[in-house]
C-alpha positions in Angstrom: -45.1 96.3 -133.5 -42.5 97.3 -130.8 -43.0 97.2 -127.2 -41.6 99.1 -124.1 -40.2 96.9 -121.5 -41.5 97.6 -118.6 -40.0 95.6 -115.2 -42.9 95.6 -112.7 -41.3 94.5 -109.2 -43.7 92.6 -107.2 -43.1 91.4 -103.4 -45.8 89.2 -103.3 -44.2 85.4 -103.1 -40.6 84.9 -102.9 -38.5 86.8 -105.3 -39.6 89.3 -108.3 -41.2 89.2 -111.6 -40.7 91.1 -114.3 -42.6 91.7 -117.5 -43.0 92.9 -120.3 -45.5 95.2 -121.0 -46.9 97.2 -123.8 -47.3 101.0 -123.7 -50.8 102.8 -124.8 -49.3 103.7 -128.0 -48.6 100.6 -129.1 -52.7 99.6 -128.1 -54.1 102.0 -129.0 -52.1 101.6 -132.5 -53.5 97.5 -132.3 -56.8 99.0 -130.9 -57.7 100.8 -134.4 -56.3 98.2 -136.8 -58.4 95.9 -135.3 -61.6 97.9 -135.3 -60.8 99.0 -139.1 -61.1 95.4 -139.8 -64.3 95.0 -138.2 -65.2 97.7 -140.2 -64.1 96.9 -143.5 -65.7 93.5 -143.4 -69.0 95.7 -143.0 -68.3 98.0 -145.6 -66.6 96.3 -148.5 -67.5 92.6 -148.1 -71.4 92.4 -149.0 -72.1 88.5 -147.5 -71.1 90.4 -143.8 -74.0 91.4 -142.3 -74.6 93.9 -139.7 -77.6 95.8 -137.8 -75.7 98.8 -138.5 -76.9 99.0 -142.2 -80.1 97.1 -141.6 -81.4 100.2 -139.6 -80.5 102.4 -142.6 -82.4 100.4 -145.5 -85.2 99.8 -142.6 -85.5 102.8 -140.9 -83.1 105.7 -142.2 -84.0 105.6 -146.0 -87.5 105.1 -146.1 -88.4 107.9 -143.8 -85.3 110.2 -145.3 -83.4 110.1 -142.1 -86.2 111.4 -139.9 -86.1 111.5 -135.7 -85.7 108.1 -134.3 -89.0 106.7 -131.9 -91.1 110.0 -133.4 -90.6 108.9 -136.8 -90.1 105.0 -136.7 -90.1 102.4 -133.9 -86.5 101.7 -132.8 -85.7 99.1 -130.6 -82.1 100.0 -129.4 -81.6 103.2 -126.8 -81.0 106.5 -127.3 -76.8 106.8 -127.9 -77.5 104.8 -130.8 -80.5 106.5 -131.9 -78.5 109.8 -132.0 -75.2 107.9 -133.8 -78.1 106.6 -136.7 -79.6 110.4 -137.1 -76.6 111.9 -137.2 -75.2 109.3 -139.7 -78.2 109.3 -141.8 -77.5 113.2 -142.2 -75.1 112.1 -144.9 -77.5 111.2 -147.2 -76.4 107.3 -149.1 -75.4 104.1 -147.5 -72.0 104.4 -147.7 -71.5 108.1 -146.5 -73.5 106.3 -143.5 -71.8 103.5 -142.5 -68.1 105.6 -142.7 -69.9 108.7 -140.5 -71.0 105.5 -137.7 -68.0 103.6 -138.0 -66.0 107.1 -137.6 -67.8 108.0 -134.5 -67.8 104.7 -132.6 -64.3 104.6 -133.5 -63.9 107.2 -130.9 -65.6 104.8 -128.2 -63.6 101.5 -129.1 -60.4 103.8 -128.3 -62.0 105.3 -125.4 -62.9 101.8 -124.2 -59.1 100.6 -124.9 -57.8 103.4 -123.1 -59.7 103.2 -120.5 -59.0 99.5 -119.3 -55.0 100.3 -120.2 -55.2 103.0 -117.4 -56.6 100.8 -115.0 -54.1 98.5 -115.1 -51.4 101.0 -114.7 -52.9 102.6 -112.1 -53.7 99.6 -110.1 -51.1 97.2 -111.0 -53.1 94.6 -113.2 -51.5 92.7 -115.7 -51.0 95.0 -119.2 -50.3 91.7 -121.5 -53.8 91.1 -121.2 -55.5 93.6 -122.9 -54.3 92.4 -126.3 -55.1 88.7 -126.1 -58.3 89.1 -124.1 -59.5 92.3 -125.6 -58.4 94.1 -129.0 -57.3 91.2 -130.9 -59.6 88.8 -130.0 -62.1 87.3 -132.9 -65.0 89.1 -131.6 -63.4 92.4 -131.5 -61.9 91.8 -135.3 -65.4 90.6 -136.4 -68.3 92.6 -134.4 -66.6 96.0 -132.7 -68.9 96.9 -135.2 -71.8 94.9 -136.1 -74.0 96.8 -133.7 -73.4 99.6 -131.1 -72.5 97.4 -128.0 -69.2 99.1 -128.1 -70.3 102.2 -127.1 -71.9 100.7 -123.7 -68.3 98.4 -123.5 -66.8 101.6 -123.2 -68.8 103.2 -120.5 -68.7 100.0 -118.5 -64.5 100.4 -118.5 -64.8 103.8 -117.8 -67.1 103.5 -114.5 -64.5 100.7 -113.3 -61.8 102.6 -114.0 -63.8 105.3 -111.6 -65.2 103.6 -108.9 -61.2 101.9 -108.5 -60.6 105.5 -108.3 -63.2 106.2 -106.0 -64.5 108.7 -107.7 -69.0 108.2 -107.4 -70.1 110.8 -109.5 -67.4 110.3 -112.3 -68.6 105.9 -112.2 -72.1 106.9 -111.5 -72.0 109.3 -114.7 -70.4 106.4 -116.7 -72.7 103.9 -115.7 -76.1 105.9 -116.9 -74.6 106.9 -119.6 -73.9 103.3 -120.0 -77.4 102.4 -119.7 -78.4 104.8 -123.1 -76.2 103.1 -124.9 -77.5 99.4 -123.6 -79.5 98.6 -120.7 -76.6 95.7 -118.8 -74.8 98.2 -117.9 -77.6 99.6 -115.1 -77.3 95.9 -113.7 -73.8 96.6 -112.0 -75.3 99.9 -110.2 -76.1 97.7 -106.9 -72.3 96.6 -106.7 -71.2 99.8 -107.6 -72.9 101.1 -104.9 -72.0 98.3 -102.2 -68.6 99.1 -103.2 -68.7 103.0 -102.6 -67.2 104.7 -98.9 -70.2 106.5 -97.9 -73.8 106.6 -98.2 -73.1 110.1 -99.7 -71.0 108.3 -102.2 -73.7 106.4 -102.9 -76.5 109.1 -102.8 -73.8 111.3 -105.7 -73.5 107.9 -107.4 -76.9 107.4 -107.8 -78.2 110.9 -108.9 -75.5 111.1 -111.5 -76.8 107.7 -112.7 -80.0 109.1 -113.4 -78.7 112.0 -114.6 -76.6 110.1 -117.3 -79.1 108.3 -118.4 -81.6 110.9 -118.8 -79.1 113.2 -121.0 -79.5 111.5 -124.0 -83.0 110.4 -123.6 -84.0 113.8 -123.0 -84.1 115.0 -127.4 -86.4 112.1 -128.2 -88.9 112.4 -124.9 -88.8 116.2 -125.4 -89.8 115.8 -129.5 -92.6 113.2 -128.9 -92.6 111.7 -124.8 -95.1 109.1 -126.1 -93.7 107.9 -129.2 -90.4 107.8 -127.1 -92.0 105.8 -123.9 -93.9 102.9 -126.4 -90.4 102.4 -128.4 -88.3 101.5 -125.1 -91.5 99.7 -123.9 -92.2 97.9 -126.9 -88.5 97.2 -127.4 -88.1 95.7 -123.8 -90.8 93.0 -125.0 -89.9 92.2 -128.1 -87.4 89.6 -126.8 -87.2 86.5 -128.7 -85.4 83.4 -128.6 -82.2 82.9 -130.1 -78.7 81.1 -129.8 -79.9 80.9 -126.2 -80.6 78.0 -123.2 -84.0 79.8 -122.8 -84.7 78.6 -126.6 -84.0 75.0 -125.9 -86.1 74.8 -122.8 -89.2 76.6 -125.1 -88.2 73.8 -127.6 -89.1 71.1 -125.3 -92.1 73.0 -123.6 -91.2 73.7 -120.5 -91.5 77.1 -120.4 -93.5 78.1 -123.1 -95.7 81.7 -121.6 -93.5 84.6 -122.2 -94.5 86.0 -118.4 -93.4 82.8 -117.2 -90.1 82.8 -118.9 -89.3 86.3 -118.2 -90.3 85.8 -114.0 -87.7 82.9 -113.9 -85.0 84.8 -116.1 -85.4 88.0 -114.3 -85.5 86.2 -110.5 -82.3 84.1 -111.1 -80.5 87.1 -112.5 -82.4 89.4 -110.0 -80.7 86.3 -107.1 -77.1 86.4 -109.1 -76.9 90.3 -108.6 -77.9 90.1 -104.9 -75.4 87.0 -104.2 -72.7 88.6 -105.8 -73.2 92.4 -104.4 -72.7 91.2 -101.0 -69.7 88.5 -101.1 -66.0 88.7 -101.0 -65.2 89.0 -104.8 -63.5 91.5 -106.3 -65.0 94.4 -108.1 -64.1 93.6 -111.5 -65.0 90.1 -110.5 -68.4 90.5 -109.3 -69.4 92.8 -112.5 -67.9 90.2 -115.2 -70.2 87.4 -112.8 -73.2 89.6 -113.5 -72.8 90.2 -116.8 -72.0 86.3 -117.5 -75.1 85.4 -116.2 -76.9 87.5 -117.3 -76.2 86.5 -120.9 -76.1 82.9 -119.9 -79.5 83.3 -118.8 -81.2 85.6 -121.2 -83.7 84.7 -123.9 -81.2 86.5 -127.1 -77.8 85.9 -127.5 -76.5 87.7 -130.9 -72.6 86.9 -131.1 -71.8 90.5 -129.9 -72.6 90.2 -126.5 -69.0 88.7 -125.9 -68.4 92.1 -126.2 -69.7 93.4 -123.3 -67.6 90.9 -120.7 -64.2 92.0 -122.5 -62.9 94.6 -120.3 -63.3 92.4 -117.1 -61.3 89.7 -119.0 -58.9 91.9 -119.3 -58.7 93.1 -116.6 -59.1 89.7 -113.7 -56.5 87.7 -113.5 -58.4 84.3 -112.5 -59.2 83.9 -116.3 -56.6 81.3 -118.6 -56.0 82.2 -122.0 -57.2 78.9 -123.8 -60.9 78.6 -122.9 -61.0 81.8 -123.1 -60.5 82.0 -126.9 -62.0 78.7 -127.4 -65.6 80.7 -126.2 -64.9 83.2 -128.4 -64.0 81.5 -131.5 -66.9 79.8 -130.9 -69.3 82.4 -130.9 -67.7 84.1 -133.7 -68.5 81.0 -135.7 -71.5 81.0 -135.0 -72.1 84.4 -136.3 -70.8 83.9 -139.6 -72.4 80.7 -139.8 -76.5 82.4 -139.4 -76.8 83.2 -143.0 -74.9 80.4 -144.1 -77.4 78.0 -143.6 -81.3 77.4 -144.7 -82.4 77.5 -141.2 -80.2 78.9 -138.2 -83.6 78.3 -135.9 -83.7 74.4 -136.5 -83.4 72.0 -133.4 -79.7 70.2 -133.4 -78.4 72.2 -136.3 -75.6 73.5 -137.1 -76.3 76.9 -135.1 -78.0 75.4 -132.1 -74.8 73.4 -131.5 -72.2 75.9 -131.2 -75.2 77.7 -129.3 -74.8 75.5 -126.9 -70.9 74.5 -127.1 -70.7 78.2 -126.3 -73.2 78.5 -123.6 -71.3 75.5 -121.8 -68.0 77.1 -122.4 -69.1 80.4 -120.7 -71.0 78.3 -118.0 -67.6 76.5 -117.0 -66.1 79.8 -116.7 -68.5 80.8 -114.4 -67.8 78.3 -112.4 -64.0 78.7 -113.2 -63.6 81.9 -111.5 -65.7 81.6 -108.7 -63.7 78.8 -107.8 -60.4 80.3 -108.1 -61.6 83.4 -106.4 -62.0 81.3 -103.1 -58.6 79.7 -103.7 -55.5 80.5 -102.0 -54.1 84.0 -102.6 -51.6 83.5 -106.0 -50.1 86.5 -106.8 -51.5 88.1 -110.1 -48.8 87.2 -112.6 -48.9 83.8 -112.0 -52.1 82.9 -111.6 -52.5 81.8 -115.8 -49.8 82.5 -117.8 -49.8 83.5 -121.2 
């Protein structure tokens, strides 16, 4: 792979810093071999398991491909709803999973592309998106596994438009966002704190409805209340799994499922109105939100690593090393589930790198919101690679 240099003269400190950087080209070329090898573990290596084709035997096959909610519960939104109708139109398993893994292909890039153009346009450091994003394990292994790429990419789309200040444009992105998985509607109240006007934040706010109610619209038109009981019963079909929620149900603390969910959904509820009104940056206070919110939610399948990707990329306060020590971690632990008799037993293998991971991401929490009330250190030297 060759690179472009690319000297980036900084005046922060007391001389200059150059680096070198790679051009979109080059990522976006690393971006697809990456997600082909994601893909092809799905595809041609049996023992690999992914929703993706789950929802086909489950779902697709048995009801020969008919309208997701009106024809079978669903319990993921409505982008991938439409990405498993349309993919079910080409009537095996294997015309299937190349039709999906074609079309999300298009939202990995987008998602690539999109975090590559923020840094350009606002000076952030373009090493990172390689070692922090596209070639990290859980990009290889789950980009796709299930469709948390496609919110991943409208997450780094509204950043890259609320940097821009552009409301409607991040607003758009982050409803959109929301069809494709719900976190994404959690970073609305610091997108809002962060816009110029309250007629920013009025735009913002319709086109967040409106983005979210595109996509939804097919299904609720076809059958509103087959529609309405899928998202509802989807919402409450949380269990427990790989999660610190699951160890303090083991030991019967919190054992009422309205219990668990009021403290869950208070402390995140608290997280998101800390961090909407302090000091941090933008990318900053959405990768805090997002943390803890997985931190502190009662599932956590390996892929949600996905979803804090593009603000790793993209902040500065983050080293390398722990970094891919999480993630190996949780890619372990994913293709470790069917490996052994019972992934759900107390102090097994499973639970373990549960919580090794858990205590990883935890210190990183705490990581960054220390550095972020450090001294000022000027971006390329604060870790690095």
């Amino acid at each position: 792979m060759v690179f472009a240099k690319d000297v980036a003269i900084q005046s922060e400190g007391l001389g200059m810093a150059s680096r070198i950087t790679p051009r979109l080209s080059d990522v976006l070329a690393l971006a697809t071999v990456g997600y082909f090898i994601s893909v092809s573990t799905k595809i041609l290596v049996p023992k690999f398991y992914s929703d993706i084709y789950m929802i086909y035997y489950r779902n697709v096959l048995p009801t020969n491909n008919g309208i997701p909610y009106h024809a079978y519960f669903l319990e993921y939104p409505a982008i991938p709803a439409i990405l498993i109708w349309v993919g079910g139109l080409a009537g095996n398993i294997e015309s299937y999973m190349v039709t999906i893994s074609f079309l999300m292909f298009f939202f990995a890039i987008a998602a690539v592309y999109f975090v590559y153009q923020t840094c350009v346009e606002f000076g952030m450091d373009l090493g990172r998106i390689i070692p922090f994003f596209i070639l990290t394990p859980s990009f290889l292994a789950n980009s796709f596994a299930n469709w948390d790429i496609t919110a991943v990419c409208f997450v780094a789309a509204a950043i890259y438009y609320e940097l821009k200040k552009k409301p409607r444009n991040s607003g758009l992105c982050l409803g959109l966002g929301f069809a494709a998985k719900a976190y994404p509607l959690l970073l609305l109240p610091v997108f809002l704190r962060d816009a110029k006007t309250w007629h920013d934040r009025f735009e913002m706010f319709l086109s967040t409805v409106l983005g979210a109610a595109i996509p939804n619209l097919p299904f609720m038109v076809t059958d509103f209340n087959a529609w309405l009981n899928s998202n509802l019963l989807s919402r409450e079909a949380v269990y427990s799994e790989n999660s610190l929620v699951g160890v303090i149900r083991y030991y019967g603390f919190l054992n009422q499922d309205w219990l668990v969910n009021a403290v869950v959904w208070s402390l995140i509820l608290l997280t998101i109105l800390h961090v909407t009104f302090s000091s941090y940056s933008l990318v900053l206070k959405s990768w805090l939100i997002v943390a803890v919110t997985v931190l502190l939610f009662p599932s956590y399948p390996p892929q949600y690593n996905l979803w804090l990707f593009p603000m790793f990329a993209l902040s500065p306060v983050f080293p390398l090393i722990p970094f891919l020590a999480f993630d190996l971690i949780d890619v372990a632990l994913g293709l470790s589930w069917f490996a052994v008799s019972n992934p759900f037993q107390a102090w097994g293998l499973i639970w373990d790198m549960a919580l090794i991971r858990i205590g990883l991401l935890a210190a990183l929490v705490v990581w960054a919101i220390h550095r972020s009330k450090g001294p000022h250190i000027p971006q390329d030297q604060v870790q690095p690679l």
